[in-house]
Every structure is written in structure tokens, then in C-alpha cells.
C-alpha positions as CSV (number, residue, x, y, z in Angstrom):
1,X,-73.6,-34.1,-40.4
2,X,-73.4,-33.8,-44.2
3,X,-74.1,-30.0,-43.8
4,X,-71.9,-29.6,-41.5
5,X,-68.8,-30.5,-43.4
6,X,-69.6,-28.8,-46.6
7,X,-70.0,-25.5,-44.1
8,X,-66.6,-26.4,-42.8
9,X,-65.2,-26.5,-46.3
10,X,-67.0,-23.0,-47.0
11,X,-65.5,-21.4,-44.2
12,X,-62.2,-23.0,-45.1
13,X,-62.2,-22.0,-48.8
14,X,-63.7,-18.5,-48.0
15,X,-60.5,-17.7,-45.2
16,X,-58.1,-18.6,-47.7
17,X,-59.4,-16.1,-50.5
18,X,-59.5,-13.4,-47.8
19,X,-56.0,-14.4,-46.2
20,X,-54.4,-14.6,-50.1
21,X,-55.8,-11.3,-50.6
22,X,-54.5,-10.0,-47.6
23,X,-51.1,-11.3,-48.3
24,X,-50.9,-9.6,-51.2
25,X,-52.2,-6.1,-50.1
26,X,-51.6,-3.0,-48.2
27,X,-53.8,-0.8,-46.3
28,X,-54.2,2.3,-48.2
29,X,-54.3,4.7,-44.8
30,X,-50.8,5.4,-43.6
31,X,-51.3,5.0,-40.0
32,X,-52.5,1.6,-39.4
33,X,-51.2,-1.5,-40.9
34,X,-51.9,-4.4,-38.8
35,X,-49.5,-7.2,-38.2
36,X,-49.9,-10.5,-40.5
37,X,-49.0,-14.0,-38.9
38,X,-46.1,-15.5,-40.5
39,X,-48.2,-18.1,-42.1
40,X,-50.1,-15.6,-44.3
41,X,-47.1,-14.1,-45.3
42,X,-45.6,-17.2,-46.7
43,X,-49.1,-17.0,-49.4
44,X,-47.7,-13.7,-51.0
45,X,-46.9,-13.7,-54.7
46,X,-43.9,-11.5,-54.6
């Protein structure tokens, strides 16, 4: 049970780096640009 909440954390921590980089980034090809939730836009630093 041990493992399975320090893999919960892991997953947790991991989706945050990925979502704040997200945030925070555009896709360099023009013609897609997908749609971020509103809750990922509230983690941008501008």
C-alpha cells in the first residue's frame, strides 16, 4: 500500500511539471494548438 501512494505522488508531481510547462508554451507549428483547460491556464507565469 506503501508503493502505491509514493506512485500516486509521482504521477501527481510528474503532471504538474508537464501541465506548468504547458501553460507556459506554444506549439511551434501554426496549425494546431490544442485547447488548455481553464485550470492549466490559471499556472502560467505571464
Amino acid at each position: 500500500m506503501n508503493k502505491e501512494k509514493s506512485m500516486k505522488k509521482l504521477v501527481e508531481a510528474v503532471a504538474l511539471k508537464i501541465a506548468l510547462r504547458d501553460a507556459n508554451t506554444a506549439c511551434p507549428f501554426i496549425t494546431y494548438q490544442p485547447t488548455v483547460p481553464k485550470s492549466v491556464k490559471k499556472l502560467r507565469k505571464f
